[in-house]
C-alpha positions in Angstrom: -99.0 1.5 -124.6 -102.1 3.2 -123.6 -104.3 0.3 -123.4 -107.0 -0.3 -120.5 -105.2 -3.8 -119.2 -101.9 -1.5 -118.7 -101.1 -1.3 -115.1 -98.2 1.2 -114.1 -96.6 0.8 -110.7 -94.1 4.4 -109.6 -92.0 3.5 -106.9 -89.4 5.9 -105.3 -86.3 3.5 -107.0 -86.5 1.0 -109.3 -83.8 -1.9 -109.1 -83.8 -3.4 -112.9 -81.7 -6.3 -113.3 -79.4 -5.2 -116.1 -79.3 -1.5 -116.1 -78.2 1.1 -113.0 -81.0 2.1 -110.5 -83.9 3.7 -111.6 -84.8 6.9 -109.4 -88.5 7.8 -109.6 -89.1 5.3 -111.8 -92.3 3.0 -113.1 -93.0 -0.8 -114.2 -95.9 -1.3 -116.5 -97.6 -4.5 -116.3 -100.1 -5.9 -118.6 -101.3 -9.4 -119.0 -99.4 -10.2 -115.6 -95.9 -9.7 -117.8 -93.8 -7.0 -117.8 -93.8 -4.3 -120.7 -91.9 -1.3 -120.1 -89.3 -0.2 -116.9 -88.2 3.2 -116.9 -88.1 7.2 -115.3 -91.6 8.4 -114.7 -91.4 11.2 -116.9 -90.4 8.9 -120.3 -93.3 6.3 -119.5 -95.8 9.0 -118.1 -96.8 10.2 -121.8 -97.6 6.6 -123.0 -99.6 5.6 -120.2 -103.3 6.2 -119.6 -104.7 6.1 -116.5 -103.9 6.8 -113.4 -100.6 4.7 -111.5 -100.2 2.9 -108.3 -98.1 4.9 -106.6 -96.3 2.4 -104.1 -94.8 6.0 -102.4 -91.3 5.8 -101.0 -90.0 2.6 -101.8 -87.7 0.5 -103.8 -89.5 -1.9 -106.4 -87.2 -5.0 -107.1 -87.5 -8.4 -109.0 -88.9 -10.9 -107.1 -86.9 -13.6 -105.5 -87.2 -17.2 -106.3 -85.9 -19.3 -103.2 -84.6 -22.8 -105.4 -83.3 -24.4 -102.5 -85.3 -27.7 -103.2 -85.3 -31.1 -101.7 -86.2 -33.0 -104.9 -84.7 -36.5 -103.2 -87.4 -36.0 -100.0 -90.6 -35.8 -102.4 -91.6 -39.3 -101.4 -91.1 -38.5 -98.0 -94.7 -36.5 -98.5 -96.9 -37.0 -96.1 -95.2 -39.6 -94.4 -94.1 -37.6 -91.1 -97.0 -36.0 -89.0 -96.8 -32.7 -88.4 -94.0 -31.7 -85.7 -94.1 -29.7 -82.3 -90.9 -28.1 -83.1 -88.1 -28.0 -85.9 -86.0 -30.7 -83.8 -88.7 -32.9 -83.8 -89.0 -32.7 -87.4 -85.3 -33.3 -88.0 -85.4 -36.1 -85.6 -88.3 -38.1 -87.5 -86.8 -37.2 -91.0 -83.6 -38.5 -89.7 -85.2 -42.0 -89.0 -86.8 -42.0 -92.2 -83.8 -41.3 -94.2 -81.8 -43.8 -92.3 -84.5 -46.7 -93.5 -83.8 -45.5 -97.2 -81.0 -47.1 -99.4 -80.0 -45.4 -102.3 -82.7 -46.2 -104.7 -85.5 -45.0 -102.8 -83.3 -41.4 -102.7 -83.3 -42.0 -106.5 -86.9 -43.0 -107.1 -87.5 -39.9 -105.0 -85.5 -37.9 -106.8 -87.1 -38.3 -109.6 -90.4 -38.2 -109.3 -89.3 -34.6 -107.6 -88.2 -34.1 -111.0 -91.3 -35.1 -112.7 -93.3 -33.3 -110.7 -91.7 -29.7 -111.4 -94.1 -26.7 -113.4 -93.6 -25.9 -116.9 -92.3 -23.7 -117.8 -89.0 -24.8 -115.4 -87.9 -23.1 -112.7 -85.0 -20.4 -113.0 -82.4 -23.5 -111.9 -82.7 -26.7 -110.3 -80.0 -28.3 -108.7 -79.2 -31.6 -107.2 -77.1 -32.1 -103.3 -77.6 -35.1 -102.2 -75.1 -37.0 -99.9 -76.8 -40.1 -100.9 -77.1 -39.3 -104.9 -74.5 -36.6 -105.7 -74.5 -38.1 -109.3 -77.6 -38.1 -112.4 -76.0 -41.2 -113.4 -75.8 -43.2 -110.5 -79.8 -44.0 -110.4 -79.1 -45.9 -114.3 -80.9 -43.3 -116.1 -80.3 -39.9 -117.3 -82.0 -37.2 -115.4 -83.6 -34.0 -117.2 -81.8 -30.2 -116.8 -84.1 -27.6 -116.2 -84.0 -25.1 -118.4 -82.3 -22.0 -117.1 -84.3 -18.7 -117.4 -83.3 -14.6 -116.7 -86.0 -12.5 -116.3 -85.3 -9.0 -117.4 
């Protein structure tokens, strides 16, 4: 592990995903992926360097919000920017109500289309409009579910 590109991160508590707590624990980072979590003292003799020591806090995974609105994408750029939140619901309200079911789809979509490789954690469809893949005559891709340890 002792490489130059190694970055080591102690934090007070480390919060794996899989395993217990980690109390005065390290990450180490290299090539913007994770290599190695552990207790300080088994990582400290295969690191170089000097840490980042965040101090006294707890170092978790970060969070991916996949709340997504893949049936709106078409909607882009259509509303001008709102005053207020009730605004903005009030104008996306008239919009959806001129849209039948194939524009949602259409939408939909292209949403789809438009998502990064590699795919997201999970992707999930709520629509009241398209609750079904089938329902737009074509079968819609699954992202590819993903844990990071």
């Amino acid at each position: 592990m002792a490489v130059e590109s190694l970055k080591v991160l102690r934090a007070r508590v480390v919060l794996p995903i899989r395993q217990p707590r980690l109390p005065n624990a390290a990450v180490v980072v290299s090539g913007g992926r994770i290599q190695a979590v552990g207790q300080w003292k088994d990582l400290r003799p295969h690191c170089a360097g000097s840490p980042t020591d965040l101090g006294e806090v707890a170092l978790l995974p970060g969070l991916v919000n996949a709340h997504c609105h893949l049936d709106y994408t078409d909607m882009a750029g259509q509303l001008a920017p709102s005053r207020s939140f009730t605004d903005w619901i009030k104008r996306i309200t008239e919009l959806k109500g001129a849209w039948n079911r194939d524009d949602f789809a259409r939408s939909w979509w292209h949403g789809a289309q438009m998502r990064s490789e590699p795919a997201p954690p999970s992707l999930a469809m709520s629509s009241p409009r398209l609750t079904s893949s089938r329902r737009c005559g074509r079968r819609l891709p699954c992202a590819s579910r993903r844990s990071l340890n």
